[in-house]
N, C-alpha and C positions, 0 to 999 in steps of 0.2 A: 358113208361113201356110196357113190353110183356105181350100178353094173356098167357093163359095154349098151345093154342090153338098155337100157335105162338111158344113156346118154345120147346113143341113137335115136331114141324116140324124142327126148328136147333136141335133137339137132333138127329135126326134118317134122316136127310138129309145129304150129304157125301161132300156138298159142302163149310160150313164151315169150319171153322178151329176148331182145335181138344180143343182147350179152349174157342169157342163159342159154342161148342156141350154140354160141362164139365158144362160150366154156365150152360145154359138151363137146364141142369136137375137139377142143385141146384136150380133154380130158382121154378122147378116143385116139389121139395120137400119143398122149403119155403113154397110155396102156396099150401101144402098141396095136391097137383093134384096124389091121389096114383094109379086109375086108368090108369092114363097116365105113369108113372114113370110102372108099371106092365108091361106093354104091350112093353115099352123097356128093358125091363128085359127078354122078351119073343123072341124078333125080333132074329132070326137068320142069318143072315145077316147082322148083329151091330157087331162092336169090340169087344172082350171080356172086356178088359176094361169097354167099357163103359157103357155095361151092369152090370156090377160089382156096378159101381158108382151108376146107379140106385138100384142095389140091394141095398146098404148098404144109399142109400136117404131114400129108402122106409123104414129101420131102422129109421134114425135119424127122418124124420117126422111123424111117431106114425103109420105107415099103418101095422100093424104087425097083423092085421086079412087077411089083403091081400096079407102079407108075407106067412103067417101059409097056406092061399090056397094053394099058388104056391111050397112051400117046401112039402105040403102034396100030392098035384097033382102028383108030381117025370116027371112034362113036361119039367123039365130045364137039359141044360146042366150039364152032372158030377160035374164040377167043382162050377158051379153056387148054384147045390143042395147042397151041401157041405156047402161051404156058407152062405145061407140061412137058413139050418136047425142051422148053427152055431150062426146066430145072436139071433134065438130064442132062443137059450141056453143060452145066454149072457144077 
């Protein structure tokens, strides 16, 4: 089994494959890691996608105070803020 610590680095490492990358951040939403799951929502440099997947992880694992920063900060991408501000609606 992966740390948080571990899954972070195949989320935002380019060397993986695109569905070891996908696990790792479900894995960091099972485990609750919303920290970590933020900060790939953050990286600009990441896929859109994949950043997406962590946005809507940080939904399904309850991080929705660390959701509510990031859609009220207005630091993400257009389409991410969009997004974001929509799962809090939801």
């Amino acid at each position: 089994m992966s740390s948080p610590k571990q899954d972070f680095q195949t989320a935002v490492d380019k060397a993986p494959s695109r569905t070891e990358r996908e696990d790792a951040i479900d894995r960091l939403a099972e485990g609750g890691a919303c920290d970590k799951l933020a900060i790939v929502v953050q990286m600009g440099g990441l896929d859109g996608p994949l950043r997406r997947r962590a946005l809507n992880a940080m939904d399904d694992a309850g991080c929705r105070d660390l959701l509510r920063t990031l859609a009220d900060d207005g630091g993400l991408d257009e389409p991410l803020q969009s997004d974001a501000e929509s799962l809090l609606e939801g």
